[in-house]
C-alpha positions in Angstrom: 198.6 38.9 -25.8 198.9 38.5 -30.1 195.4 37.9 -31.3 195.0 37.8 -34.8 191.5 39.7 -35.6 189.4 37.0 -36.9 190.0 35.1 -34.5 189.4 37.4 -31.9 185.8 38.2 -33.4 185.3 34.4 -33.6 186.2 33.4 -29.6 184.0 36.9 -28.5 181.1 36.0 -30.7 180.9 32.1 -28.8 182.0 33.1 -25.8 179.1 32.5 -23.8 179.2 28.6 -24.8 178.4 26.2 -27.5 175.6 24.3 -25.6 175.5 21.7 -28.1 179.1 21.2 -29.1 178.9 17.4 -28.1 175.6 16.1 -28.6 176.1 15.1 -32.2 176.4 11.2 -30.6 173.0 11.9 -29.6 170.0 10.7 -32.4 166.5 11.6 -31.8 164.3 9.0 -31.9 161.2 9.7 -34.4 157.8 8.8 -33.1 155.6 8.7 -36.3 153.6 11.7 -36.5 149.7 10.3 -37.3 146.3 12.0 -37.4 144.3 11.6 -34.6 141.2 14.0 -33.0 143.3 16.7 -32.3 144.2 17.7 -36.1 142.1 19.6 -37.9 142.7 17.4 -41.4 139.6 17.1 -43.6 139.1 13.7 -44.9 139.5 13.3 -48.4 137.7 10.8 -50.7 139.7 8.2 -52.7 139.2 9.2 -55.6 140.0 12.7 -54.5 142.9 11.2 -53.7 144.6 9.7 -56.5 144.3 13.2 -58.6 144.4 16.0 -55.5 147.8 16.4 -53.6 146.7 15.7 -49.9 146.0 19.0 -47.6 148.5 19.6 -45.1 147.9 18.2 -41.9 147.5 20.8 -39.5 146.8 21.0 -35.3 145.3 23.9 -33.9 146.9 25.0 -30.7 145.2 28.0 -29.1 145.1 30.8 -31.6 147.8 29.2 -33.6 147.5 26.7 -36.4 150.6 24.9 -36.7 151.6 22.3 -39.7 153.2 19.0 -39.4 156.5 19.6 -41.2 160.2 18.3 -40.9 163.5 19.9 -38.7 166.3 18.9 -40.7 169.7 19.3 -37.9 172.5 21.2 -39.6 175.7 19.3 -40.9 173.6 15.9 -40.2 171.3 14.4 -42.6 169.2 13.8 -39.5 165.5 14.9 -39.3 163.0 15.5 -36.5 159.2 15.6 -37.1 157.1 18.5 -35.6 154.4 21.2 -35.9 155.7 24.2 -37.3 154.8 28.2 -37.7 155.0 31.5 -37.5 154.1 34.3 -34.8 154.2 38.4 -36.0 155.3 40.4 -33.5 156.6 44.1 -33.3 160.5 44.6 -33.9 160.1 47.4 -31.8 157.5 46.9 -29.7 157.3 51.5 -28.7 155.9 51.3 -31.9 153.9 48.7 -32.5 152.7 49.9 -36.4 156.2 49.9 -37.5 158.3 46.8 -38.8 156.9 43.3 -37.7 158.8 40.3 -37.8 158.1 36.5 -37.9 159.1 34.3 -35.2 159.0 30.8 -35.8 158.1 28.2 -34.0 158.3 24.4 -33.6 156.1 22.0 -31.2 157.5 18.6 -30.4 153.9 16.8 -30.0 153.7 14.4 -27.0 153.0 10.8 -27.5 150.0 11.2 -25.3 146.6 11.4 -26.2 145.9 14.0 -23.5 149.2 16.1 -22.8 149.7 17.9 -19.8 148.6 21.5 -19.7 152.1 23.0 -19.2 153.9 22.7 -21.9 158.3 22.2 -21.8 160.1 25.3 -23.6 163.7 24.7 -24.4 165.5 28.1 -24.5 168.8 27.6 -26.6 172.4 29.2 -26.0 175.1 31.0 -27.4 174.2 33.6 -27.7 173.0 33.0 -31.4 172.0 29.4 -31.8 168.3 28.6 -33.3 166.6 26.3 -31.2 164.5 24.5 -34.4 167.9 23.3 -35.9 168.4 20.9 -32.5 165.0 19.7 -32.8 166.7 15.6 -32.8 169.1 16.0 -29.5 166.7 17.8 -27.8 163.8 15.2 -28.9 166.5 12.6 -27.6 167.1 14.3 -24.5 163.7 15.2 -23.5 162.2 12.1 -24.7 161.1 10.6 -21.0 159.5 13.8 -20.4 157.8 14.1 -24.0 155.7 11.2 -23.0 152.9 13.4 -21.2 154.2 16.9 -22.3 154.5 19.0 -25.5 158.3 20.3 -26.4 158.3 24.0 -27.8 161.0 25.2 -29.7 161.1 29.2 -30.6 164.0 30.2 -32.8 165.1 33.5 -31.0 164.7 36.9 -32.7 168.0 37.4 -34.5 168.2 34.2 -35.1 167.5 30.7 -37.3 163.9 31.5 -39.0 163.2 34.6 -36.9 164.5 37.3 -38.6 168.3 36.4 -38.5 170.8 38.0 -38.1 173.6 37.0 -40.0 176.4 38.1 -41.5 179.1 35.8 -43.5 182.1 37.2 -44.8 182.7 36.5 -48.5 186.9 36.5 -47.2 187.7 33.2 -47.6 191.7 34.1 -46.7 189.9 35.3 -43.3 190.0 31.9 -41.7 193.9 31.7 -42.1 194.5 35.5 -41.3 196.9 36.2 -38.0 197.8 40.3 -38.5 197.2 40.4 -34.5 195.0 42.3 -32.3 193.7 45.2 -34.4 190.7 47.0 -33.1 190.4 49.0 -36.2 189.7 46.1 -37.8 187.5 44.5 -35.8 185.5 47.6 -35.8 185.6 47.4 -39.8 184.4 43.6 -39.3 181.5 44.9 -37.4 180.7 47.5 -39.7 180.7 45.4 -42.3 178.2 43.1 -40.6 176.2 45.8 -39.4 175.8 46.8 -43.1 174.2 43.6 -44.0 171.4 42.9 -41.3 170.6 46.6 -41.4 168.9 46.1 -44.9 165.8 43.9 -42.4 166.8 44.6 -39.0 167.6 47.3 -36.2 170.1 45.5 -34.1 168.7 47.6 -31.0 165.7 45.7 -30.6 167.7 41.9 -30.2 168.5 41.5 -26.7 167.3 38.9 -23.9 164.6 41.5 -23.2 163.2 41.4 -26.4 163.3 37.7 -26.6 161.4 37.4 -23.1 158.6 39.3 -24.6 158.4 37.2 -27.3 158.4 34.1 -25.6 155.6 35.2 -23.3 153.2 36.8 -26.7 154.1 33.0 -28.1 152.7 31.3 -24.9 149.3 33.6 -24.9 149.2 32.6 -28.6 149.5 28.4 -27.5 146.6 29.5 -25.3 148.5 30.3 -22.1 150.2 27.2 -21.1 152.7 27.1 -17.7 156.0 26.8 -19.2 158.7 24.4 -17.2 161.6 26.1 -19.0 164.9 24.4 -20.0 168.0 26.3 -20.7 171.5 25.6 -21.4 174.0 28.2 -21.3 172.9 31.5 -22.7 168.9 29.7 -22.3 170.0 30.1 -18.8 170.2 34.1 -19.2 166.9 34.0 -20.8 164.9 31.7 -18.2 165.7 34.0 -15.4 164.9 36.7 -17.2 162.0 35.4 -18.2 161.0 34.2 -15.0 161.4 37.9 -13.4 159.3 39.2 -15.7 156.7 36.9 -15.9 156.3 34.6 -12.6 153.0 33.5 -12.8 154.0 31.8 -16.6 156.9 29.5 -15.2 155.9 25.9 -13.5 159.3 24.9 -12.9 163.2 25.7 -13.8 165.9 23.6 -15.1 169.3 25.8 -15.5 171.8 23.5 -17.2 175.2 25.4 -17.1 174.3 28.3 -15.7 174.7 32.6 -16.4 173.9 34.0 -13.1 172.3 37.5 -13.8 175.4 39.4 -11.6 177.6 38.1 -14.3 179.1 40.1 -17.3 179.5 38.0 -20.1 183.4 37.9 -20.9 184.8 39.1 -18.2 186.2 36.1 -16.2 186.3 33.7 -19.2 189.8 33.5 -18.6 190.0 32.6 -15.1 187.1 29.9 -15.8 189.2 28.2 -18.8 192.3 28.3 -16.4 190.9 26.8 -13.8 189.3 24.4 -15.9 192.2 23.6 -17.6 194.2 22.9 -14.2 191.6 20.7 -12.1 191.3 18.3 -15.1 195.6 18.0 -15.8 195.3 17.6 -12.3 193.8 14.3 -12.7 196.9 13.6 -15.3 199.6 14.2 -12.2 197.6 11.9 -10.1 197.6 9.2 -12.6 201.4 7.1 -12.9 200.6 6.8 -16.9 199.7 10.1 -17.8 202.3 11.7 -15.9 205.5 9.5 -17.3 203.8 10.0 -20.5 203.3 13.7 -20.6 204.3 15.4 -17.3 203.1 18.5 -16.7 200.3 18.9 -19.5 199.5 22.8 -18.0 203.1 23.6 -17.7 204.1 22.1 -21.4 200.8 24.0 -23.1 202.1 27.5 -21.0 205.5 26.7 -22.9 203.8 26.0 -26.0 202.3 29.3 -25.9 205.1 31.3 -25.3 207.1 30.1 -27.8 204.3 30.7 -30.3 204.0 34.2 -28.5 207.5 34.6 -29.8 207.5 32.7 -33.1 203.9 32.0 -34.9 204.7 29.9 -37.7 202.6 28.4 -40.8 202.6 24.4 -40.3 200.6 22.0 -42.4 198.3 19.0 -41.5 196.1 16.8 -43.2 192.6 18.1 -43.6 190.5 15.5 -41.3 187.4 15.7 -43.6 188.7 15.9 -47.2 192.5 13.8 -46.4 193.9 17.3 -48.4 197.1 18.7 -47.0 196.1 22.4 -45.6 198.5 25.3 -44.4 197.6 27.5 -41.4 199.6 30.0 -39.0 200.1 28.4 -35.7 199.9 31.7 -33.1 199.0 31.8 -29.7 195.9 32.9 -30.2 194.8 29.8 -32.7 196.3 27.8 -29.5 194.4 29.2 -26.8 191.1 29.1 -29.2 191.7 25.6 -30.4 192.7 24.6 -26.5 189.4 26.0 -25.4 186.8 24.5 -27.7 188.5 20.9 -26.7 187.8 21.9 -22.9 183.8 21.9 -23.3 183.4 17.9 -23.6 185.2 15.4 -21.5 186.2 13.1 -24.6 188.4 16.1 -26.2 189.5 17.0 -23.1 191.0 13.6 -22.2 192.6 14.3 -26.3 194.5 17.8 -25.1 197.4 16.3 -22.9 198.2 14.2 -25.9 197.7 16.6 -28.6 199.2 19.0 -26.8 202.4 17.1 -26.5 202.3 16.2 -29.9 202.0 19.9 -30.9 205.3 20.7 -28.4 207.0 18.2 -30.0 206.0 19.5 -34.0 203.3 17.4 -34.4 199.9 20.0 -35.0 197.7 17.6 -37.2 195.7 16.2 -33.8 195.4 19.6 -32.7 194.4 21.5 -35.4 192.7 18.7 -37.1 190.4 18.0 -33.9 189.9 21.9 -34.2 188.7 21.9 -37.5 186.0 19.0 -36.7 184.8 21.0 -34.0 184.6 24.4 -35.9 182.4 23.0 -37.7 179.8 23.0 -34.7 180.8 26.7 -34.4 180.0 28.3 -37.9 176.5 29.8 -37.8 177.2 31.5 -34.0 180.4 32.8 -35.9 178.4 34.3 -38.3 175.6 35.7 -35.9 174.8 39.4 -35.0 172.3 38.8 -32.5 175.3 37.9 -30.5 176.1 41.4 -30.7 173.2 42.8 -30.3 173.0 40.8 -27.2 176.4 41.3 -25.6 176.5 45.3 -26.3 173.4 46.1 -25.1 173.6 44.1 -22.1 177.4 43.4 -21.0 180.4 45.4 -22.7 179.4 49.0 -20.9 180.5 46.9 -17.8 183.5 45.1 -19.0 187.1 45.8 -17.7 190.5 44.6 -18.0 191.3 42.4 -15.1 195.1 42.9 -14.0 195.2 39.2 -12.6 194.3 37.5 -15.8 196.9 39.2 -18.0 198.9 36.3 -17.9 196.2 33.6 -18.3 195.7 31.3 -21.4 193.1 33.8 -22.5 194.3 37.1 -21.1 192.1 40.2 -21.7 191.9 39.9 -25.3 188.1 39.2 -24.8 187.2 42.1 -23.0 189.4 44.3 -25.7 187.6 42.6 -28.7 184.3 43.4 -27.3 185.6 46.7 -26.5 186.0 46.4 -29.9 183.1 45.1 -31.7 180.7 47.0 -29.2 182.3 50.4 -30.1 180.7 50.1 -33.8 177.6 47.6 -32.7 174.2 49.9 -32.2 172.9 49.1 -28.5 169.3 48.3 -27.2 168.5 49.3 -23.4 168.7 46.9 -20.5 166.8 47.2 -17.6 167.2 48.5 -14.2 167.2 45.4 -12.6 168.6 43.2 -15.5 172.0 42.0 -13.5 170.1 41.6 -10.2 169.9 38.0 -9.0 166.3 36.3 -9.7 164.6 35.9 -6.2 161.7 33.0 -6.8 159.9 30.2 -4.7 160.0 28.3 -8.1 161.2 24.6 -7.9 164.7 24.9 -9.6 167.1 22.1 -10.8 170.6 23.6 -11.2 172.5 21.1 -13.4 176.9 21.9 -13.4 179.4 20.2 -15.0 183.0 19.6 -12.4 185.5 20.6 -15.5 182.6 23.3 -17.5 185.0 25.9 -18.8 183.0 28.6 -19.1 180.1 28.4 -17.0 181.7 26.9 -13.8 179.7 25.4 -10.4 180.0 28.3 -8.9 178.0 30.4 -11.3 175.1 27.4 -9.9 175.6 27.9 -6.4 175.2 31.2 -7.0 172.0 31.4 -8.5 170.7 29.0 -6.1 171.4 31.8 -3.2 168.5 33.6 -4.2 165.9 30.7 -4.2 164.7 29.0 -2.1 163.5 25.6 -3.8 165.9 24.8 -5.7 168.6 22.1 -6.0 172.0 22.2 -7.4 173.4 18.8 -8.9 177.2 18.3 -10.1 177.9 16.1 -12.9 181.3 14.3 -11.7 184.0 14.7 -14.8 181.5 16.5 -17.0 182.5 20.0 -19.1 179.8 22.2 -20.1 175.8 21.1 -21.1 175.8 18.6 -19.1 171.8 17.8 -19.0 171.9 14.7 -21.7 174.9 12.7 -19.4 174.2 9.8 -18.1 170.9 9.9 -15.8 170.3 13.3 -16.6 167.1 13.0 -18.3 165.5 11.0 -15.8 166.6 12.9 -13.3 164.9 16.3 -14.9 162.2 14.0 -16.0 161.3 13.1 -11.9 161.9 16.7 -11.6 159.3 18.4 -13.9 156.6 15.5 -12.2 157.2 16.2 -9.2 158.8 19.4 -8.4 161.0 18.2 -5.8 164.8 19.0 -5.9 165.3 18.4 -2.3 164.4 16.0 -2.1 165.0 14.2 -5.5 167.4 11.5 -5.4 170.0 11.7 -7.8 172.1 8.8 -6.4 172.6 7.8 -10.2 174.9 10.8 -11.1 177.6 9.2 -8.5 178.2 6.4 -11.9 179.7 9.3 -13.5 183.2 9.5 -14.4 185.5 11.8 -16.7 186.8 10.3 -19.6 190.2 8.8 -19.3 193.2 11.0 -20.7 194.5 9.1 -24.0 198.0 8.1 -23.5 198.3 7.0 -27.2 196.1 7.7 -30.4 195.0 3.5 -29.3 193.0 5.2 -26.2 193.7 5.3 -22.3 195.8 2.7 -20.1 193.4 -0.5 -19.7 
């Protein structure tokens, strides 16, 4: 399979899922932040006042003081009020006199005057997003359960305001380049990235490991709360982990879209995206419209791809943010990527048997202009070595080519870019024990998407084997992070209370329905 070396680097690096592609329809709602007995503010005078700036509030939280300061949410002029700082730890914890590094931290204060003593901490995905720059969805999402409970938000190691790990190319012809699969560039990407977080990092010491051990010196420093962790994705990896290592920390699990331990990252991506891909154009062959519209939307986009397997070709469409006419090579490779980033969400899923059409028939703008939207939600984990760091240490040693996905959308080009990147990345150690399934009496919610192309229901049932309280729900129609849908924060609001997925009733989630394929650019048939 052709696969042009950027973009190669750019599908490995996300491959374990955007978890918050989507939730920019999702806007926090701000509770004013006001002094109250808890803050440890000294009372100015008045006339103090009118010539002395005012000190910043501040809230001490076990051994931490914490400010009140502002999370602004990239590409959004949104912000989130919270209580912000910073925890040292070790880069290397073997030798704990050598390089420390900040972690920062963010606490989402409950409305309460009493909060609960265990405290919610949302462990983000990616690998490589911050959790601090979703402060406002996950306010939003949370927001029934932030009534009685604190929120914390810890920015990873590697990434956001901990020490992150990024490396941008200065290229700007990269974005547009389609030489094909070249290992020996990748490898010279890698380098080059290597090169720049070298000058304040060792890559070794960024893996889910590390990032367990800093989540649990970050609860001893909040004064030792129970954690009821959340995770999406990636935050999935990391709450098992976590909860392996430290059992008597965790109150309660919810895994939305979720990485069982067994699995290597990347090495049935392809089979997930096909299957995806099938069950929902499925629903378009049951459905009179869609079919005399569009057929067979799998079989046309196979088509599609071959022929751009034979013939990539530059086409131009109209930029959807600045209206400027823009040039691109249209490969297979920029299909399959663009094709998968619209499977995550059920309303640009419903857009692929249209665009796809359109793009059959010469028409690329819907395509590649949706694409373009949607990278935008991508950038930062395209540019993030703790990815890397993450994926070598932990997955690539166990990656191999799969003989029956060679002629799937995504093929084994995954696999071979990691291969790749890996060959150049330096690797930390992993466990023993680190793709062994998590055995815990725990009360766990399991939250799965029907149509999630990357983290299918299956990888929930199959973390649920191995405990025994816990509860998988399926989200009818939904893609991939599915927690924020419809009754889902109620649901994991009842949950935390009550620790009760057996018994829960989740009745509500039968409402649920995927998005109606658009026959036209008006919408769906009434």
């Amino acid at each position: 399979m052709r696969v042009s070396g950027r973009t190669a680097l750019r599908i490995a690096i996300v491959a374990a899922g955007l978890a918050f592609l989507g939730w920019n329809q999702w806007r926090a709602h701000h509770a004013a932040e006001t002094g109250s007995a808890q803050t440890t503010e000294a009372t100015a005078t008045t006339s103090a006042a009118a010539v002395t700036p005012a000190p910043p509030r501040t809230w001490k939280l076990g051994s931490l003081t914490l400010t009140a300061c502002t999370l602004g949410q990239p590409n959004s002029g949104l912000s989130t009020a919270a209580w912000c700082g910073t925890l040292a730890v070790p880069e290397n914890r073997a030798e704990p006199q050598g390089r420390r590094i900040d972690l920062k931290l963010a606490v989402l204060r409950s409305s309460a005057q009493v909060a609960s003593p265990d405290m919610l901490a949302f462990l983000a995905g990616g690998p490589g997003q911050a959790a601090t720059d979703y402060a406002g969805p996950i306010a939003a999402m949370l927001e029934p359960l932030r009534a009685h409970r604190d929120i914390l938000l810890l920015d990873q190691r590697g990434t956001g305001g901990s020490n992150a790990l990024d490396c941008k190319s200065d290229d700007k012809s990269a974005a547009s380049d389609d030489s094909g699969f070249d290992p020996a560039k990748l490898r010279a990407e890698a380098a080059a990235c290597l090169k720049q977080v070298e000058t304040h990092a060792d890559p070794r010491y960024y893996t889910t490991s590390d990032a367990v051990q800093d989540l649990d010196d970050v609860r001893r420093a909040l004064g030792v709360p129970e954690f009821d962790l959340v995770g999406v994705s990636y935050g999935t990896r990391v709450a098992q982990q976590y909860a392996g290592r430290h059992p008597d920390a965790v109150r309660s699990m919810v895994l939305d879209s979720t990485v069982p331990n067994s699995v290597v990252l990347g090495e049935d991506f392809a089979q997930n995206l096909d299957d995806a891909l099938k069950a929902q154009f499925a629903r378009c062959d049951a459905d009179t419209a869609c079919k005399q519209r569009f057929g067979h939307p799998y079989q046309t986009l196979v088509q599609l791809r071959d022929a751009l397997r034979a013939n990539p070709h530059p086409v131009s469409f109209r930029d959807p943010e600045t209206y400027q006419t823009v040039q691109r090579v249209l490969s297979e490779d920029a299909l399959v990527s663009v094709v998968r980033m619209f499977a995550y969400t059920p309303p640009t899923a419903a857009l692929l048997p249209l665009s796809i059409d359109a793009a059959a028939h010469g028409d690329v703008g819907p395509l590649l202009g949706q694409a373009k939207l949607l990278t935008v939600d991508m950038a930062d984990l395209a540019g993030s070595g703790m990815s890397y760091s993450v994926i070598c240490s932990e997955d690539a040693d166990l990656l191999t080519a799969r003989p029956q996905d060679a002629d799937t959308l995504l093929g084994n080009h995954m696999v071979d870019a990691y291969k790749a990147i890996c060959s150049v990345w330096p690797k930390g150690t992993r466990p023993m024990d680190f793709h062994q399934p998590l055995k815990t009496a725990k009360p766990v919610l399991l939250l799965a998407g029907q149509y999630d192309p990357v983290t299918p229901p299956r990888y929930a049932e199959e973390v649920a084997k191995s405990l025994s309280n816990a509860r998988v729900l399926l989200f009818k129609g939904q893609g991939h992070s599915v927690l924020a849908t419809g009754c889902g924060p109620q649901l994991v609001q009842h949950f935390v209370e009550h620790l009760d997925p057996k018994t829960l009733d989740a009745g509500c989630l039968d409402r649920l329905q995927p998005t109606p394929f658009f026959i036209d650019f008006n919408g769906a048939t009434p």
